[in-house]
C-alpha positions in Angstrom: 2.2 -52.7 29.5 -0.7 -50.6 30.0 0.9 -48.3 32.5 4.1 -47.7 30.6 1.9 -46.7 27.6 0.0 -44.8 30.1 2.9 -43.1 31.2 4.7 -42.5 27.8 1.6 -40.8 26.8 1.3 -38.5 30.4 5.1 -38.0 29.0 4.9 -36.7 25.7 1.7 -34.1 27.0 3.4 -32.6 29.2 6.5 -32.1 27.1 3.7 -30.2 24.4 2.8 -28.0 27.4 6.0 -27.3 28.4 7.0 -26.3 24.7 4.1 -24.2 24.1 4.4 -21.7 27.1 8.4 -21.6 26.2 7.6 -20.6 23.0 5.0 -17.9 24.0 7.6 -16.7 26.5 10.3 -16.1 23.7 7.2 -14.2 21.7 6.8 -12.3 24.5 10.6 -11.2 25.1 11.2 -11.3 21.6 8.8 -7.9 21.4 10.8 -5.0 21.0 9.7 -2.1 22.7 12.2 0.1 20.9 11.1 -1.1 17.8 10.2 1.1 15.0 6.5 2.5 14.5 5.4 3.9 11.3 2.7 6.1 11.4 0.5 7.9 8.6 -0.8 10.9 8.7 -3.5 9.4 6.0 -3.8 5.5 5.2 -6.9 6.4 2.3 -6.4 9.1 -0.8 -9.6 10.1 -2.2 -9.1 11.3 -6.1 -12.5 12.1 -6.4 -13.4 12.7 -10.5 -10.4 12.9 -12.4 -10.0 13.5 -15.8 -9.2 10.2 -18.6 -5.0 9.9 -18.7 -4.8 13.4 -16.1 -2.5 13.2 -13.4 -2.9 10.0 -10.8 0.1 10.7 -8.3 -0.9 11.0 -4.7 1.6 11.1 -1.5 1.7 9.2 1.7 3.5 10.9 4.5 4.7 8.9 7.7 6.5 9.2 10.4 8.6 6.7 12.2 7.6 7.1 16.1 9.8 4.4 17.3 13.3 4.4 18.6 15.4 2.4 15.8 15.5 2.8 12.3 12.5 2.0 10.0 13.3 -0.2 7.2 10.5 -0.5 4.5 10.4 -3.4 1.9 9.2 -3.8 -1.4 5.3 -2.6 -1.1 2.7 -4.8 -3.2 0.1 -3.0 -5.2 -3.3 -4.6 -5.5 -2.6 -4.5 -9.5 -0.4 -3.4 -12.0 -1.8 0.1 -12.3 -1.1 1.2 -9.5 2.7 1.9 -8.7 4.1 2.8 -5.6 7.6 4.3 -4.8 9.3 4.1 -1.3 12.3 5.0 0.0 14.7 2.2 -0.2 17.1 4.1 2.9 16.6 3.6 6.6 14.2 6.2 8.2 15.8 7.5 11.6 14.0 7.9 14.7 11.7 10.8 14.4 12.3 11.3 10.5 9.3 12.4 8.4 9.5 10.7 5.0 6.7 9.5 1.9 5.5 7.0 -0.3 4.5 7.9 -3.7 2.1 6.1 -5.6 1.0 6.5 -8.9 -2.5 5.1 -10.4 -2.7 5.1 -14.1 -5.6 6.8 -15.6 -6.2 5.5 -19.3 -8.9 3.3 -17.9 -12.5 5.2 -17.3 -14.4 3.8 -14.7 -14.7 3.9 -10.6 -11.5 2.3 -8.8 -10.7 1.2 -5.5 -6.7 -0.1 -5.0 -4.7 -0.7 -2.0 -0.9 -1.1 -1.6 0.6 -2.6 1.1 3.4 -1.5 3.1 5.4 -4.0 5.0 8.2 -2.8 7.3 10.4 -3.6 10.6 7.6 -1.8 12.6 5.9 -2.9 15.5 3.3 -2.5 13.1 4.8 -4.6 10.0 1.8 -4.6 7.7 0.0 -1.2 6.9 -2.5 -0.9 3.9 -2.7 2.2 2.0 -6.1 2.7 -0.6 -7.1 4.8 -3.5 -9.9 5.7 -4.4 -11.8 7.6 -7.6 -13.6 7.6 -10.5 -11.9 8.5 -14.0 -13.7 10.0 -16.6 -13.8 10.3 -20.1 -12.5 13.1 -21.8 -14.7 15.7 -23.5 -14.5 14.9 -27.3 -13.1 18.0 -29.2 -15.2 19.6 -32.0 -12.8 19.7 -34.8 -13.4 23.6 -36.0 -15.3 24.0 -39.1 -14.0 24.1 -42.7 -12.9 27.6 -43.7 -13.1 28.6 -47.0 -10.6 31.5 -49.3 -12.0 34.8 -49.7 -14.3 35.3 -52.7 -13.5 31.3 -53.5 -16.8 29.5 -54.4 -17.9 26.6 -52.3 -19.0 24.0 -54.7 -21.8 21.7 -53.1 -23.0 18.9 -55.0 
């Protein structure tokens, strides 16, 4: 009894074995090397000091540097206030294209946000960041209170 448990068990390892190198075999062949490649020119955008509700679109541009079509899909934004926009076509083989994203400025205060691209690419997962500080707007001095010619100013 104890050599047929033995054996069931010298069985059942080697079948693991044998499974596991098959499968890192088909990951091996199942790398593409015609595969798409997306490449940015910059993966960080630097705002610097930007003004309270001013203008918070910056551009991404790519490239795809494979030999197939790039395919992006739906990019996540590390919060709501930051919105990106992708185009939702193939990118051919040597096509430039961009990714615009929009941070909204109504909060003052530093920021740091990523978005995350995730494509067909040989490398899927690319992470784009933002960076600035918005400030607050200069309060406006309402202009002073202008009286009528020869009209007395009554202060009390």
């Amino acid at each position: 009894m104890k050599k047929i448990s033995a054996f069931i068990m010298m069985a059942l390892f080697s079948v693991t074995a044998v499974l596991g190198q098959a499968q890192e075999s088909i990951a091996k062949a199942g790398e593409n090397p015609n595969a798409p490649v997306i490449s940015f020119q910059e993966t960080t955008h630097d705002y610097g000091t930007i003004e309270q509700n001013g203008d918070g679109t910056c551009y991404f541009k790519f490239t795809n540097d494979g030999k197939e079509p790039l395919i992006l899909q739906k990019p996540r934004s590390s919060c709501g206030c930051t919105v990106p926009t992708w185009p939702k076509t193939p990118i051919l083989p040597g096509e430039e294209n961009e990714i615009k994203v929009t941070y909204n400025t109504r909060r003052v205060g530093a920021f740091n946000k990523t978005v995350t691209i995730m494509s067909n690419a040989k490398n899927s997962t690319v992470v784009l960041r933002i960076t600035g500080k918005v400030v607050a707007k200069p309060v406006e001095q309402l202009p002073e209170k202008e009286t009528s010619e020869g009209a007395p100013v009554n202060k009390k």
